[in-house]
N, C-alpha and C positions, 0 to 999 in steps of 0.2 A: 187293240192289241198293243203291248207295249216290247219294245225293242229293249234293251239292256244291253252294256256291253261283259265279255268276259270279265272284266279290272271288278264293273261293279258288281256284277254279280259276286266275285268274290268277297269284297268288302262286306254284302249284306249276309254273306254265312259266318260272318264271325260277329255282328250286333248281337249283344245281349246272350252271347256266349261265354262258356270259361274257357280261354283260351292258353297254350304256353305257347310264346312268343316264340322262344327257341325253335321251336316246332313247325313254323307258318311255312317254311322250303328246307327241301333239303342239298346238301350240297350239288353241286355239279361240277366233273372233273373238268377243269381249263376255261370255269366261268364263271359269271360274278352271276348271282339269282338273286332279282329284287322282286319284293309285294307291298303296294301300298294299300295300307291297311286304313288311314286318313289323308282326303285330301280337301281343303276346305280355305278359303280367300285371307285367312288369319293364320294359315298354314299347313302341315302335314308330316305325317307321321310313316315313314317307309320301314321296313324290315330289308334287307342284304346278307346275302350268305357267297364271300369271296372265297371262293379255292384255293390254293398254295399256291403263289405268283403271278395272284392275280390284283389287280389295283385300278386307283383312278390317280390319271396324269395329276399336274398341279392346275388349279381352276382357284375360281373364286365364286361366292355367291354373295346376294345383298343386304340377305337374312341374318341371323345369327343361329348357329346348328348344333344341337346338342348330339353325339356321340355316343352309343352305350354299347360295350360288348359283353350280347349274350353268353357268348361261348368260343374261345379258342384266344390269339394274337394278335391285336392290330398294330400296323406302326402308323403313326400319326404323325405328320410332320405341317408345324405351322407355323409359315412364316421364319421356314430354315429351321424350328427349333423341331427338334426330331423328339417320337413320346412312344412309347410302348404302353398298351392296355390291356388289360387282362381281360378276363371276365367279372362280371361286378361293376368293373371303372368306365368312369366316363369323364370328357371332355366339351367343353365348351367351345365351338370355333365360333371366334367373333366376324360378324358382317365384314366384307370384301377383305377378306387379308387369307393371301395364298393358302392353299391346303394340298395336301396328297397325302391317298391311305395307301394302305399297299398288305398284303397276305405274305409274311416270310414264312407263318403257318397261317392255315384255316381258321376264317374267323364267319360267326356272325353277328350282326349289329342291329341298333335301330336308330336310325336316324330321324329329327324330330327337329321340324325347321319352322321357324315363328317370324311370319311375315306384317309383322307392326312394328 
């Protein structure tokens, strides 16, 4: 008998599926909804869906992390310079240099972090 947990289970109903990204959560009032849809030692690939006011403090990682917003506003601030995203756009955060996202609207994203 094999044990699975929820994460993975989830991950294996979307293998070799057609999936819309936008799609994988949907909002939730006063919270950020993440799914990771990859996760793998060269990297991984999350989906986030932040409600109105909602964000992540300022942090760093050691990766470099690509940004993509499905749907709605992000503000992106790095390294003090402050960005606005739309939908379509994405952003580059380079390895260890400050970041904070933050929802002045609803946004969701995928985040895709490349650990080599």
């Amino acid at each position: 008998m094999t044990i699975e947990s929820t994460q993975d289970k989830g991950r294996k109903e979307l293998l070799a599926r057609v999936t819309r990204l936008v799609d994988l959560a949907d909002y939730q009032t006063g919270a950020i909804v993440s799914r990771t849809v990859i996760d793998k030692s060269m990297g991984s690939v999350t989906f986030f869906a932040f409600d109105e006011g909602q964000g992540l403090s300022e942090h760093t990682a050691p990766y470099d992390a690509l940004v993509y917003i499905l749907d709605g506003e992000a503000e992106v601030t790095i390294s003090g310079r402050v960005m606005l995203l739309g939908e379509g756009e994405m952003v580059i955060i380079p390895a260890n240099e400050p970041h904070v996202l933050r929802a002045n609207k609803r946004f969701k994203m995928l985040l895709t972090l490349v650990r080599s």
